[in-house]
N, C-alpha and C positions, 0 to 999 in steps of 0.2 A: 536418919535413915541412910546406908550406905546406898552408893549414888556408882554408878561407871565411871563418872571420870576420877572418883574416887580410887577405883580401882590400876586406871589408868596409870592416877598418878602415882602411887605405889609400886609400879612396877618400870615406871618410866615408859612406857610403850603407847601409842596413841588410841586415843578413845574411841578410832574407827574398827579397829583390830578387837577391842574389849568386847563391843559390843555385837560384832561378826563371831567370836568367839561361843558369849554367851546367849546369842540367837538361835546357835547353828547355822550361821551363813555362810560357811568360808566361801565356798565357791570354785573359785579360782585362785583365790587370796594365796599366796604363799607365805607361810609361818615353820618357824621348828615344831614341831610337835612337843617339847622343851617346854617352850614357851605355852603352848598352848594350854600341855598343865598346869603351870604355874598359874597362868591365869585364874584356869577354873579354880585351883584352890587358895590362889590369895581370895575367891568371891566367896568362895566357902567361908573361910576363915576371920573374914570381913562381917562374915552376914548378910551378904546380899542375897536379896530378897526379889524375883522378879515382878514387875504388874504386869499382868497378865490381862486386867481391866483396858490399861492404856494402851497395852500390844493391840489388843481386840479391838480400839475405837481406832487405834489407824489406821485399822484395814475393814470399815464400815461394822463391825461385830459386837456384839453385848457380851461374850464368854457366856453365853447364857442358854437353856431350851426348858419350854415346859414340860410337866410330865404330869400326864391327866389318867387316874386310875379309877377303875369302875371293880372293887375289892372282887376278888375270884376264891373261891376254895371254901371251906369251915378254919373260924378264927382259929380254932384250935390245929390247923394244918403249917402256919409260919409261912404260907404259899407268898402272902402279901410282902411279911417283911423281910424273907429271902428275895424277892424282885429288889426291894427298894434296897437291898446292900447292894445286890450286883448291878445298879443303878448309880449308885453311890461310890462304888468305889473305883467304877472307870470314868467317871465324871470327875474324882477328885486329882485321877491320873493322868487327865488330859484337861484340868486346872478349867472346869467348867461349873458353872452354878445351876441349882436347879429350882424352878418354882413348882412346886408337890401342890395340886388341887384331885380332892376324892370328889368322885361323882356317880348317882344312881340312875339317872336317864338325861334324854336327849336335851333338853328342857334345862338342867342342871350345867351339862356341858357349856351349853349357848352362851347360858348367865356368866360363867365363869371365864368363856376364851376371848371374852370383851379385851381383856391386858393382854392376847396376842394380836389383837388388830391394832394397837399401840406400840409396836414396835418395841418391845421389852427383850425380845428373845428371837434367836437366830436358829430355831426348828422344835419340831414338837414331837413328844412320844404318849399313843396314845397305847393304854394297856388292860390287861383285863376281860370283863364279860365285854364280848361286841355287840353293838350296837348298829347294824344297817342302816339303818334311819340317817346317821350320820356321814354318811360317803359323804354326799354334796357339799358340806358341810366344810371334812377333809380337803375333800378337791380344791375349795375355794381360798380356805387356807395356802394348800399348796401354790397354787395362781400367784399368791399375794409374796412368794417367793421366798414361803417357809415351809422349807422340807419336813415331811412328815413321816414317822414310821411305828406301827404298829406293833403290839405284840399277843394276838389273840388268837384263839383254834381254829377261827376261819378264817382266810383274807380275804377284808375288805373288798377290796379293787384291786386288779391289777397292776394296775401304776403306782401303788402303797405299798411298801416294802414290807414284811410280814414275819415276825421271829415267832416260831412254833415247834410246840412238844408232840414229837410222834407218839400218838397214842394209843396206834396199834401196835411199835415196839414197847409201850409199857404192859401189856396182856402178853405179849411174846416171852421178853425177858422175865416176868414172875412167874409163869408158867414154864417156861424151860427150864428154871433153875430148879422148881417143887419137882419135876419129871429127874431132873439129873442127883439128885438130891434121893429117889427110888420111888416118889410116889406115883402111883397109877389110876387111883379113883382121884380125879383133883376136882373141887367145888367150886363152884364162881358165884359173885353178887354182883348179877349185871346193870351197871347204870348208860355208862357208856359204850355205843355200840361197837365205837375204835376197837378197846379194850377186849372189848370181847372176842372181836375177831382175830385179836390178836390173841387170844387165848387158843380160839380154836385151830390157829393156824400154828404154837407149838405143838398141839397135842398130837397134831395130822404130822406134822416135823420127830416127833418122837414115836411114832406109831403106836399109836394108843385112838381109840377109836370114838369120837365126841357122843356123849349120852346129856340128852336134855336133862334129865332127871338130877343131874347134879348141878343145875341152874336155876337158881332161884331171882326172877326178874321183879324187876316195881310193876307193882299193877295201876297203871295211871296212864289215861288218853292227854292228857296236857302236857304241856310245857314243863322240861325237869326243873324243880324249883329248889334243889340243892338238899333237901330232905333227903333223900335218898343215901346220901353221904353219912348221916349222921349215927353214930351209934345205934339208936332204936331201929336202923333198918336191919342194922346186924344184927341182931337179936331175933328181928323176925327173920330172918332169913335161914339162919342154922336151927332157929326153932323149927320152923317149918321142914328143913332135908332132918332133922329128926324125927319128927311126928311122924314124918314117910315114911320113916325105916331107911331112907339110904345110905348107903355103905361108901366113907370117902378115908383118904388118906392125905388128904392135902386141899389145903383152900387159897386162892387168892380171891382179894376182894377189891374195891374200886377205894375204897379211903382206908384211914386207918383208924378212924372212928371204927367202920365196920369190922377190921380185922379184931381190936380188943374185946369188943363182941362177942364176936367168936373164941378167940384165947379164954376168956372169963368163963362161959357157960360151959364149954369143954373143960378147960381146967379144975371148975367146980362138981365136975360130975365123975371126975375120976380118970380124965383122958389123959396120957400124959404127953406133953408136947415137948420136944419134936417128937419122941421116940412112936407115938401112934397116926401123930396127924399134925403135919407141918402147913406153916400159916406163913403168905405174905401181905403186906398189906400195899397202899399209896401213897406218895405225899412225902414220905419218910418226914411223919412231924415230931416237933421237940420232945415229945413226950416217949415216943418210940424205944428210947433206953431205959428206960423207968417205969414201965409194966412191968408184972411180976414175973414174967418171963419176955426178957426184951426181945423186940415184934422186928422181924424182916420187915423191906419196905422198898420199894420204887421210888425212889425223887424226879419229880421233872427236874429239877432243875434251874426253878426262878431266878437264882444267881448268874447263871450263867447266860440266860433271857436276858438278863437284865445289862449284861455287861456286853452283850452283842450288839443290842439293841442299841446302847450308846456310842458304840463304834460305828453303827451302821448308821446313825444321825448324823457324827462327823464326817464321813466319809462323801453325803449326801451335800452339806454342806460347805465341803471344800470341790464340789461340782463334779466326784468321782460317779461313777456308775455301779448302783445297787442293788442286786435279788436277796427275793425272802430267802430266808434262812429256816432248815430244822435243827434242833437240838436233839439230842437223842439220850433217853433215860440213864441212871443212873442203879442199879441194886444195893443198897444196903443189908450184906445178911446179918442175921444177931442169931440169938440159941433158936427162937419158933421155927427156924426153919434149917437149923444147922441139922 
């Protein structure tokens, strides 16, 4: 294994210089910049290789943070393993390791953050469906001087740093673009209230004048248990503004389970898409180019969640000062809505 003083002695220059070099310390250090190339590519060329292990322990650190996910979306959305790239790939860019634990309640969590009260890891990111129950929890973590930061549609606490998707620019932007796009009757399937508002507040932006009748809502006094999202809602849903007789030109829906839904039954009935009734969907999931007529779509964005999110851990952990963050959607169009 190529070594600095290895490199040192290859270039003849001293192993304090080598090592300033390929730290990033100069400093004050006075070198040619000549040289300082040289350096860096006789390391190249050598094959060095830096620890990033060893950097980390002598400055009390594990290169390490957990990352405790509580799964969010339908499997069929990519919600999860777009987070875990943009998770993934600023973590390998800032030469960090991650310990990945799934969890579905508070109970779950507990058993599992036994190895951060062990001293494994140097801050934690907690993601996904939120869980209240667990502030004190957080907090205490935090105390024990392991920075914490979340990425869930409500925050926590205040003092919890918070990466979240505006989600009433996700009803804005799919509804603005069906309006610019020519459509005037536009249909919604309301899950989330964000969304919705955000629907309504294109239409009032477009001057077009909001008609309940082309909203078809879940009929349910509990808790949303994700059903809603799932293709059978869309089915009921455009079933339903058909059986009414309502007259639309355009739909956005809250997933895109429910958009294909809609594409399907319309499309089997004779409608032709885009050219009669333009469709966007949510999620913008893998499947979305491979409907028979590939489906517009809203991404949040879990990539890009996920890659803040690890910047806002480090940032936390090198003693900077941190606020929550929003992310802001994303349009994918395709033909449904061209």
């Amino acid at each position: 294994m190529v070594q600095m003083k290895d490199i040192a002695k290859a270039l003849n220059v001293s192993l304090s210089l080598v090592s300033k070099v390929l730290n990033d310390r100069m400093g004050t250090t006075a070198a040619r910049p000549e040289l300082v190339t040289r350096i860096r590519k006789t390391a190249k060329k050598l094959g060095y290789r830096k620890n990033y292990s060893a950097a980390g322990l002598r400055h009390g650190r594990h290169s390490a943070f957990g990352l405790f996910i509580h799964k969010l979306g339908l499997a069929s959305s990519g919600l999860t393993e777009n987070f875990i790239t943009g998770i993934s790939g600023a973590a390998g860019e800032m030469h960090q390791k991650q310990i990945l634990n799934f969890f579905e309640d508070a109970e779950q969590f507990r058993d599992q953050a036994v190895n951060i009260n062990r001293g494994m890891v140097d801050g934690l990111i907690v993601a996904g469906v939120a869980h209240p129950e667990l502030v004190k929890d957080l907090l205490e973590i935090r105390e024990m001087g392991i920075p914490v930061v979340t990425v869930n549609q409500e925050q926590l606490h205040e003092s919890l740093p918070n990466v979240v998707i505006d989600q009433v620019a996700i009803g804005f932007v799919a509804t603005e673009h069906l309006i610019r796009q020519g459509c005037r009757r536009i249909a919604h399937l309301k899950v989330i209230n964000e969304r919705f508002e955000g629907y309504k507040a294109a239409l009032e932006n477009g001057g077009l004048d909001y008609d309940p009748q082309l909203v078809y809502e879940r009929q349910s006094s509990g808790p949303e248990d994700g059903t809603s999202y799932l293709y059978q809602f869309g089915e009921k849903g455009i079933g339903d503004l058909i059986e009414r007789g309502v007259e639309f030109d355009g739909i956005f829906t809250q997933s895109d389970e429910q958009a294909m839904a809609a594409l399907n039954i319309l499309h089997f009935r004779g409608v032709r898409i885009p050219q009669q009734v333009r469709i966007v969907g949510c999620d913008n999931s893998p499947y979305c180019g491979f409907t028979v007529i590939p489906l517009s779509s809203v991404s949040q964005d879990y990539r890009e969640q996920g890659d803040l999110a690890v910047r806002m851990l480090m940032d936390l952990i090198d003693g900077k000062k941190v606020e929550s963050a929003t992310v802001r959607p994303k349009l994918f169009v395709r033909k449904s809505s061209e």
